[in-house]
Biopython code that builds the backbone (N, CA, C, O; Angstrom):
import numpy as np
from Bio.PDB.StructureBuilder import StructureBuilder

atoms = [
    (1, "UNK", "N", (122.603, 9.638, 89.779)),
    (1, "UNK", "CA", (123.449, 8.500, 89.497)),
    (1, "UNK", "C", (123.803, 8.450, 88.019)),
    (1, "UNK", "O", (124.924, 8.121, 87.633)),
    (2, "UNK", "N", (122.849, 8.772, 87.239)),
    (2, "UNK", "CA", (123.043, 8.581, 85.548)),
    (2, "UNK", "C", (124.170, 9.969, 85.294)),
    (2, "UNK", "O", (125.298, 9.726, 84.865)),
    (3, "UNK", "N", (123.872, 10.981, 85.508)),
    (3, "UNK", "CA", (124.951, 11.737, 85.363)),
    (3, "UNK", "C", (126.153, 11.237, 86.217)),
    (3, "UNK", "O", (127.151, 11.534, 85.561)),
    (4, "UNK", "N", (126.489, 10.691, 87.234)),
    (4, "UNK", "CA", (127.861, 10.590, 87.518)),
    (4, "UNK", "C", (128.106, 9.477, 86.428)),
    (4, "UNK", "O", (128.896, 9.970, 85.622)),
    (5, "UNK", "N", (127.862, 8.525, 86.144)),
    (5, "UNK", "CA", (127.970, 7.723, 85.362)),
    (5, "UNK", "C", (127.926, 7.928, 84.006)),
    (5, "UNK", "O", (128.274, 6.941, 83.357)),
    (6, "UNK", "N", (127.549, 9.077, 83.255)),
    (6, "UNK", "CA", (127.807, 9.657, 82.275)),
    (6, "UNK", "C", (128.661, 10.279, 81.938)),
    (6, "UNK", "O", (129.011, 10.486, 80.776)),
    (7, "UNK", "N", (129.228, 10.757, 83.120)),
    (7, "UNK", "CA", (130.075, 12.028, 83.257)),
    (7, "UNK", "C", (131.441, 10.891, 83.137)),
    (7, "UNK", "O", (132.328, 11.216, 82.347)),
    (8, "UNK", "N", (131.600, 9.635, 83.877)),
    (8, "UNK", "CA", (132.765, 8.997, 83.995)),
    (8, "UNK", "C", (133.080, 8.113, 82.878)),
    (8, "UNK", "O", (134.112, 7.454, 82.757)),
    (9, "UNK", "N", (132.110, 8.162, 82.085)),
    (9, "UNK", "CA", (132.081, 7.781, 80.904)),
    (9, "UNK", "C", (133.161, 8.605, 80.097)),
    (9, "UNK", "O", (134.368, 8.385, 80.000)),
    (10, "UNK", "N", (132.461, 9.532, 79.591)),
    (10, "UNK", "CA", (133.371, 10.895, 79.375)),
    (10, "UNK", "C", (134.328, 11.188, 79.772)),
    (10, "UNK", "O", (134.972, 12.003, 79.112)),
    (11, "UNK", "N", (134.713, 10.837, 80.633)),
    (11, "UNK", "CA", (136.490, 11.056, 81.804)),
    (11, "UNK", "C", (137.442, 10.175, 81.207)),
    (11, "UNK", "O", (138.579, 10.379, 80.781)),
    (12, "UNK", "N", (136.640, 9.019, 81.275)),
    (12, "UNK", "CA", (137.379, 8.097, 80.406)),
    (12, "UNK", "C", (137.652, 8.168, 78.787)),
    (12, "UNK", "O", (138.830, 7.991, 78.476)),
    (13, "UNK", "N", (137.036, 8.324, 78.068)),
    (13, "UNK", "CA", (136.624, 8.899, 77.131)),
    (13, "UNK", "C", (138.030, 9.742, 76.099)),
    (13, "UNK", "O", (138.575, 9.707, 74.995)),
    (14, "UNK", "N", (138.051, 10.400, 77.342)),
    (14, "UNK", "CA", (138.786, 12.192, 77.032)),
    (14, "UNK", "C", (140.433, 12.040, 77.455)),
    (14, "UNK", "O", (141.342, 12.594, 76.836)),
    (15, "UNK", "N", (140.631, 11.066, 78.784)),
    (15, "UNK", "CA", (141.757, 10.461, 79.221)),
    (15, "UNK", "C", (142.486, 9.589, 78.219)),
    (15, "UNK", "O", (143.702, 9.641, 78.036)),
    (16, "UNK", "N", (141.432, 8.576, 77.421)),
    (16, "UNK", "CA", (142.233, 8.190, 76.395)),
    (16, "UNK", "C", (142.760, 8.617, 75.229)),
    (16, "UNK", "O", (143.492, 8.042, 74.423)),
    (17, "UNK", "N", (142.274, 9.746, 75.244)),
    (17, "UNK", "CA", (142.294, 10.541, 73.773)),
    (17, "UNK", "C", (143.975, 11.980, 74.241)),
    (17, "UNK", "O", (144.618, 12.650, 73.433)),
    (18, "UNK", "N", (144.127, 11.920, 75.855)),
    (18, "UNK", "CA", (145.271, 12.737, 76.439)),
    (18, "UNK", "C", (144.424, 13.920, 77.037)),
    (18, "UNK", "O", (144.958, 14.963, 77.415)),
    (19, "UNK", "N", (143.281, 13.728, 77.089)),
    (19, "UNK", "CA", (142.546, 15.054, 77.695)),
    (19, "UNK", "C", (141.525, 14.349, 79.408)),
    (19, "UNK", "O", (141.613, 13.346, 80.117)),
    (20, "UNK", "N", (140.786, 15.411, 79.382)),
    (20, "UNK", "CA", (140.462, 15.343, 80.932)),
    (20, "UNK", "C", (139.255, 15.895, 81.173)),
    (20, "UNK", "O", (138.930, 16.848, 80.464)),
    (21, "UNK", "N", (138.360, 15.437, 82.188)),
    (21, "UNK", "CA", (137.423, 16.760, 82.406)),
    (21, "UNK", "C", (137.682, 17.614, 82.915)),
    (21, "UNK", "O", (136.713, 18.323, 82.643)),
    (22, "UNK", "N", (138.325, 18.213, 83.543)),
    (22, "UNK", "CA", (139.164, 19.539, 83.996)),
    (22, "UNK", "C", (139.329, 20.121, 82.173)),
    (22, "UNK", "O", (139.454, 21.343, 82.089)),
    (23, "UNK", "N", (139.334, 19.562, 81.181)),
    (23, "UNK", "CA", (139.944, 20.339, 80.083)),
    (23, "UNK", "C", (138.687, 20.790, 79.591)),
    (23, "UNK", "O", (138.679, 21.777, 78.856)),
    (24, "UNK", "N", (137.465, 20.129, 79.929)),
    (24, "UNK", "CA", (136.367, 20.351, 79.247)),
    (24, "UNK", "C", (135.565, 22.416, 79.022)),
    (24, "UNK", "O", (135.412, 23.224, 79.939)),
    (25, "UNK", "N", (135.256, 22.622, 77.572)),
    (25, "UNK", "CA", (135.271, 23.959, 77.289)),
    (25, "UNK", "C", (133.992, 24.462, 77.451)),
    (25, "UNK", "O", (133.537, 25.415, 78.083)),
    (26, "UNK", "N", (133.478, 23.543, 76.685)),
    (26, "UNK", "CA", (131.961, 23.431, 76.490)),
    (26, "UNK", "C", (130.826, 22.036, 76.639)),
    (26, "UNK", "O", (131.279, 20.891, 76.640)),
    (27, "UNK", "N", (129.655, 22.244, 76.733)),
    (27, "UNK", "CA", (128.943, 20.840, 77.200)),
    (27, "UNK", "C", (127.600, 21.278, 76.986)),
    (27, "UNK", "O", (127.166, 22.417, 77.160)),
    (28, "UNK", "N", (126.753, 19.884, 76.445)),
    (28, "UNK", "CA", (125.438, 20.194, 76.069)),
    (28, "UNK", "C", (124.730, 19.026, 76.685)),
    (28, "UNK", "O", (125.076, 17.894, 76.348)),
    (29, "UNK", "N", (123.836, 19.187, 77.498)),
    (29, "UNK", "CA", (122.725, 18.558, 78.506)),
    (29, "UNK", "C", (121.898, 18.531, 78.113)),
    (29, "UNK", "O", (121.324, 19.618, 78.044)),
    (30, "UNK", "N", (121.177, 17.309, 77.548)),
    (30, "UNK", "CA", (119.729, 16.863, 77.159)),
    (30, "UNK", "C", (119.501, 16.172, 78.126)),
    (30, "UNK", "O", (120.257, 15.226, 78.343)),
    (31, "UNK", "N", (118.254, 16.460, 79.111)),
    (31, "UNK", "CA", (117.523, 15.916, 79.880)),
    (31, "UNK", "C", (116.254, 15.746, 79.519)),
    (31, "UNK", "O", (115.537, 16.486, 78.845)),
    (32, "UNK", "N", (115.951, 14.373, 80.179)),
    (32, "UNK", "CA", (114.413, 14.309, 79.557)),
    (32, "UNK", "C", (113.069, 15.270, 80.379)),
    (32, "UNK", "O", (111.907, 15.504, 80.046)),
    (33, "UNK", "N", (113.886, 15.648, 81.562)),
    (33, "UNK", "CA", (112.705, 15.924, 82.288)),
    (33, "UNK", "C", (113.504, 17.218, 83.537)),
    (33, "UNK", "O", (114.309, 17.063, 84.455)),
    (34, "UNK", "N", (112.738, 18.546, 82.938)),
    (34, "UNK", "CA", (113.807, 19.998, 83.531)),
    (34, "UNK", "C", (113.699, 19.761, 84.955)),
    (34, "UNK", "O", (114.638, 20.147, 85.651)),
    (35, "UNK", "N", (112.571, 19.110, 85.586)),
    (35, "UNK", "CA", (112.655, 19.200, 87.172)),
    (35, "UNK", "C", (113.956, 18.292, 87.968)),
    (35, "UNK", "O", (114.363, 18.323, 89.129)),
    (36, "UNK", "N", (114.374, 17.500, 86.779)),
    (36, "UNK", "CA", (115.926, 16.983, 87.176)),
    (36, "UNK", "C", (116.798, 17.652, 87.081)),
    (36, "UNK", "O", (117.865, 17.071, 86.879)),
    (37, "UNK", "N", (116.822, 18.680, 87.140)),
    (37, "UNK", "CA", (117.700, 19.743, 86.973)),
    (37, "UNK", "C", (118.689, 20.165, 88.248)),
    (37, "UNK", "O", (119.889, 20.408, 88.371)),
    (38, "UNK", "N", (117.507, 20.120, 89.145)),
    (38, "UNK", "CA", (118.752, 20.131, 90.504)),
    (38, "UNK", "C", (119.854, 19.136, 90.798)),
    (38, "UNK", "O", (121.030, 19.337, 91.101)),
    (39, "UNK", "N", (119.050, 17.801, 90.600)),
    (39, "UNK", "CA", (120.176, 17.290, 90.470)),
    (39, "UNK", "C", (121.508, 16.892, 89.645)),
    (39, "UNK", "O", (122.523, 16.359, 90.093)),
    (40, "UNK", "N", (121.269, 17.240, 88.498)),
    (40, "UNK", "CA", (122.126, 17.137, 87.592)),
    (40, "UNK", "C", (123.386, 18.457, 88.163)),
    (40, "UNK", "O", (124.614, 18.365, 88.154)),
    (41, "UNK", "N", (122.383, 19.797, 88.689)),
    (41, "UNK", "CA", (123.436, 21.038, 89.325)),
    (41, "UNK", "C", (123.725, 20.435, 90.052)),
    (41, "UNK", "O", (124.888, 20.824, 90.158)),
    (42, "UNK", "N", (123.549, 19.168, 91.247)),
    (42, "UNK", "CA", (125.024, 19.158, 92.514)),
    (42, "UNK", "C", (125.985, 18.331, 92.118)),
    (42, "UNK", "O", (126.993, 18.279, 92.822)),
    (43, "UNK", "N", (125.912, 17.566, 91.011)),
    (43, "UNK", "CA", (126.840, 16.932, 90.652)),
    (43, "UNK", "C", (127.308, 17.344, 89.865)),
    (43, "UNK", "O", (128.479, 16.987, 89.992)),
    (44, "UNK", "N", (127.176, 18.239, 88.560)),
    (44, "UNK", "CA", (127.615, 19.286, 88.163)),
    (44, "UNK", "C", (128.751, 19.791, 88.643)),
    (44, "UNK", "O", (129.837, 19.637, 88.084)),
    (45, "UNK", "N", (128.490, 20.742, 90.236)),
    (45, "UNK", "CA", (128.997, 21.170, 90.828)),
    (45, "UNK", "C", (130.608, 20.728, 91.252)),
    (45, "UNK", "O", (131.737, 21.213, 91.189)),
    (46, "UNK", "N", (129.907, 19.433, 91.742)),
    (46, "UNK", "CA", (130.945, 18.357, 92.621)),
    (46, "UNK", "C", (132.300, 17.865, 91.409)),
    (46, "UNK", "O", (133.478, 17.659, 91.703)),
    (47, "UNK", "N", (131.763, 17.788, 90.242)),
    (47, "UNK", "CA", (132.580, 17.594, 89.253)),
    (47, "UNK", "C", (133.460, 18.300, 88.637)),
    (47, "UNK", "O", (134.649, 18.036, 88.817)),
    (48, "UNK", "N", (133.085, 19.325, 87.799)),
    (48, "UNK", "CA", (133.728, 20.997, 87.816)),
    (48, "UNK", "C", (133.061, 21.544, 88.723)),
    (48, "UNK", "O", (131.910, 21.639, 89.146)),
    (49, "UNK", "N", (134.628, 22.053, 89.008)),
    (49, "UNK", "CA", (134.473, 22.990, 90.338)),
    (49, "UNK", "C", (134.353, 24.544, 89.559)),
    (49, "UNK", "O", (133.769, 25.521, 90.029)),
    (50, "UNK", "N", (134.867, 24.493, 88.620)),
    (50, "UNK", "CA", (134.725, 25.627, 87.473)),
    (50, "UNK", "C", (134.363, 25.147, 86.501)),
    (50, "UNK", "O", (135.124, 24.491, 85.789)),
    (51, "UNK", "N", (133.415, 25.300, 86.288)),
    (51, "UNK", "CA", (132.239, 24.955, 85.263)),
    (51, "UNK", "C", (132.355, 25.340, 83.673)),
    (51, "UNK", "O", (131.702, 26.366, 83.482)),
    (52, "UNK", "N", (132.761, 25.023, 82.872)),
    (52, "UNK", "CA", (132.328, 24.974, 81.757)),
    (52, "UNK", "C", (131.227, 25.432, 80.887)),
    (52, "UNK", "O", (130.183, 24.866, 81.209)),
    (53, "UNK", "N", (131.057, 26.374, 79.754)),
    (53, "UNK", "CA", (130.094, 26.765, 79.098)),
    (53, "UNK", "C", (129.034, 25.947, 79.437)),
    (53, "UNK", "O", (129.525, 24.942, 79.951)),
    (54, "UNK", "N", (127.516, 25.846, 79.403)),
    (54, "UNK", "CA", (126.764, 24.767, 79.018)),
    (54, "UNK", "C", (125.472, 25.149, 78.837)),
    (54, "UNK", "O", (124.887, 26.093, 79.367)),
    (55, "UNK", "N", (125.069, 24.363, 78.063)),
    (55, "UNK", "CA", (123.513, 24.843, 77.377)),
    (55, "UNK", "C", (122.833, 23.173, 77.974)),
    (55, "UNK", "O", (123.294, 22.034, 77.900)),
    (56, "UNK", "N", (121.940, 23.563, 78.382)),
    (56, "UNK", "CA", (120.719, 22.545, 79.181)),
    (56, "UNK", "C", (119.215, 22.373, 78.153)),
    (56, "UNK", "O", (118.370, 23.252, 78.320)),
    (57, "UNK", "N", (118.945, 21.394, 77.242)),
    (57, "UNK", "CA", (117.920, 21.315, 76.908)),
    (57, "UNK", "C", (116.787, 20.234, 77.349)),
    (57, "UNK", "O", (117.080, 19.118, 76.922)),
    (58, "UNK", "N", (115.780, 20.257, 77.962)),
    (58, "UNK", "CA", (114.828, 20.006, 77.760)),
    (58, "UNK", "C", (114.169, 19.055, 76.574)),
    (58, "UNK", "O", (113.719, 19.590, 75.561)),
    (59, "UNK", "N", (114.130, 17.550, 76.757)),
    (59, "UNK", "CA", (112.997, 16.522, 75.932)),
    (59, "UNK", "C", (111.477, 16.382, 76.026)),
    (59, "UNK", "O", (110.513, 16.187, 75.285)),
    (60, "UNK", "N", (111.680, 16.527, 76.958)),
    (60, "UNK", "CA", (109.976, 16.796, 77.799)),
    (60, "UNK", "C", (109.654, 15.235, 77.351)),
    (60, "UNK", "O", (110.334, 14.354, 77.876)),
    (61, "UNK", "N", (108.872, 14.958, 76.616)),
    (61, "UNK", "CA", (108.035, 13.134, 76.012)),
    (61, "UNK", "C", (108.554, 13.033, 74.983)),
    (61, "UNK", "O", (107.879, 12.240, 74.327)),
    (62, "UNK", "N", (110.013, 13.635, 73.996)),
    (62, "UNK", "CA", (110.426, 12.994, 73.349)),
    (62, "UNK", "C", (111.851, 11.818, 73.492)),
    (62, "UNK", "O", (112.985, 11.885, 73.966)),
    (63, "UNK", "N", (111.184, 10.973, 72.922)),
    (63, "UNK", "CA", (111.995, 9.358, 72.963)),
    (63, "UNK", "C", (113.321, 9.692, 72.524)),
    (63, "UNK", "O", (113.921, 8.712, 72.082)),
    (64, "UNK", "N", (114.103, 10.994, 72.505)),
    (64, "UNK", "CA", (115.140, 10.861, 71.564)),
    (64, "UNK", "C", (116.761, 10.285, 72.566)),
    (64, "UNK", "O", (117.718, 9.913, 71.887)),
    (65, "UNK", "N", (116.862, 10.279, 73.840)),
    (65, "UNK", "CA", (117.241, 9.372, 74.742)),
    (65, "UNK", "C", (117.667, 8.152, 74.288)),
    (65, "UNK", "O", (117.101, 7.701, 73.291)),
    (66, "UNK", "N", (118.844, 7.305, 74.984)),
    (66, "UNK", "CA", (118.827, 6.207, 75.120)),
    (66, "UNK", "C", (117.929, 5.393, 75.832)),
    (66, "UNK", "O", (117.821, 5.715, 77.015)),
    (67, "UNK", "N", (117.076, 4.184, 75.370)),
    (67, "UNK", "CA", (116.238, 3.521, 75.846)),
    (67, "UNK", "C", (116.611, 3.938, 77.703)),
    (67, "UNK", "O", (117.775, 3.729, 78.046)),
    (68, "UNK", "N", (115.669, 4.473, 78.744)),
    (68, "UNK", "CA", (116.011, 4.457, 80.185)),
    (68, "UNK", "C", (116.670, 5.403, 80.469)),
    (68, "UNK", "O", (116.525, 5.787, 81.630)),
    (69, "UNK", "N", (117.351, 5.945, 79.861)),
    (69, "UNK", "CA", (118.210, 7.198, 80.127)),
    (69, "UNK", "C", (117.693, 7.887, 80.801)),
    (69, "UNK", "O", (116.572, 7.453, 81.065)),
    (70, "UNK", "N", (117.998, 9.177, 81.459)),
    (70, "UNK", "CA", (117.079, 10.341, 82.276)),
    (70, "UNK", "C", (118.004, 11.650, 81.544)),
    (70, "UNK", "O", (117.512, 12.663, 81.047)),
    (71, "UNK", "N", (119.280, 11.354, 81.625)),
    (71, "UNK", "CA", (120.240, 12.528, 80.533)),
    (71, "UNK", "C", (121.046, 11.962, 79.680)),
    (71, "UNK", "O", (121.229, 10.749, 79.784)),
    (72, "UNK", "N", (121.735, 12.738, 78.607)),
    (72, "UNK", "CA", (122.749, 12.449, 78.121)),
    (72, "UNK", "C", (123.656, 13.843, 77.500)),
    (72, "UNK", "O", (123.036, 14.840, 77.132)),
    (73, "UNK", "N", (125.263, 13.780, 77.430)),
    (73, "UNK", "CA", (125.346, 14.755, 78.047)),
    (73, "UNK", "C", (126.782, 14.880, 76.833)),
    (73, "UNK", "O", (127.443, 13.850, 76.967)),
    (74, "UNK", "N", (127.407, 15.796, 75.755)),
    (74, "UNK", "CA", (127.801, 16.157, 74.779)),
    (74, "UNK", "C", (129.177, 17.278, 75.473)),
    (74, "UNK", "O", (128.841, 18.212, 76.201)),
    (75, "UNK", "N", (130.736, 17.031, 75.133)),
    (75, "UNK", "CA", (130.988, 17.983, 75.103)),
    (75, "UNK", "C", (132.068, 18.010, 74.329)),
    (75, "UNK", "O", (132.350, 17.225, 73.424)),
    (76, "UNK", "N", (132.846, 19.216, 74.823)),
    (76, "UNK", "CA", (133.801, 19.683, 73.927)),
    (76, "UNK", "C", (135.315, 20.193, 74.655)),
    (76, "UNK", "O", (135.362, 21.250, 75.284)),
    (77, "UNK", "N", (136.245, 19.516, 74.523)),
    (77, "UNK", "CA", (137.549, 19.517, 75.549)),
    (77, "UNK", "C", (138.421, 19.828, 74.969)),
    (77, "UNK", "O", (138.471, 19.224, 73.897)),
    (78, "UNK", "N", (139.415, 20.691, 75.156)),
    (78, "UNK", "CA", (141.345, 20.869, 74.995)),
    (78, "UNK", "C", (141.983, 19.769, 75.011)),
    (78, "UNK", "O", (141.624, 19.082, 75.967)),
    (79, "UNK", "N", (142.790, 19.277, 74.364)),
    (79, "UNK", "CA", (143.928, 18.521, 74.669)),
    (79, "UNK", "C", (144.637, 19.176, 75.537)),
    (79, "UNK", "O", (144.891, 20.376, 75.643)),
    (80, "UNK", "N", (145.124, 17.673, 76.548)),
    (80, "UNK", "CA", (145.967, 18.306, 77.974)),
    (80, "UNK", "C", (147.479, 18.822, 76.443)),
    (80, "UNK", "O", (147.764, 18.423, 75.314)),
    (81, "UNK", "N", (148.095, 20.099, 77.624)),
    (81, "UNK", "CA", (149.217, 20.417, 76.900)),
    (81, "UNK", "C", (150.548, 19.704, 77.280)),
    (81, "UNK", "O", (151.581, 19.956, 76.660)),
]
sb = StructureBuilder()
sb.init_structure("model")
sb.init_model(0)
sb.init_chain("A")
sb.init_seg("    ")
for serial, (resi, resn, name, xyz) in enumerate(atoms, 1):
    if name == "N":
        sb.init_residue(resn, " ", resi, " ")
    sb.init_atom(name, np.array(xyz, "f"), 0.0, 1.0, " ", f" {name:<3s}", serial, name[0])
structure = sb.get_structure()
């Protein structure tokens, strides 16, 4: 749920700026905890269907998160042409 909701964050985000997640190049995934990992891949998936560069890191017990968070999620997009 936190990633779709992160992710639409970002949609919005990128839409106001004339871009898109379809434009997205690159993306960086801080999760607090790697065994969430599957799920972050089906929605991933469901979102880009062609996936984007991305590097996945690992917090393990550090607080560096938004208070509750489980991910938070960094990227890097084209302007639509």
């Amino acid at each position: 749920m936190q990633t779709d909701y992160v992710l639409d964050n970002i949609g919005a985000v990128l839409e106001a700026d004339g871009s898109a997640l379809d434009r997205v190049v690159k993306s960086q995934v801080l999760l607090r905890d790697l065994k969430e990992l599957s799920g972050l891949e089906r929605v991933w998936r469901r979102r880009f269907p062609e996936p984007p560069a991305r590097t996945v890191v690992e917090l393990g017990g550090h607080d560096l998160l938004v208070w509750g968070a489980r991910v938070e999620i960094y990227v890097i997009a084209e302007q639509s042409a």
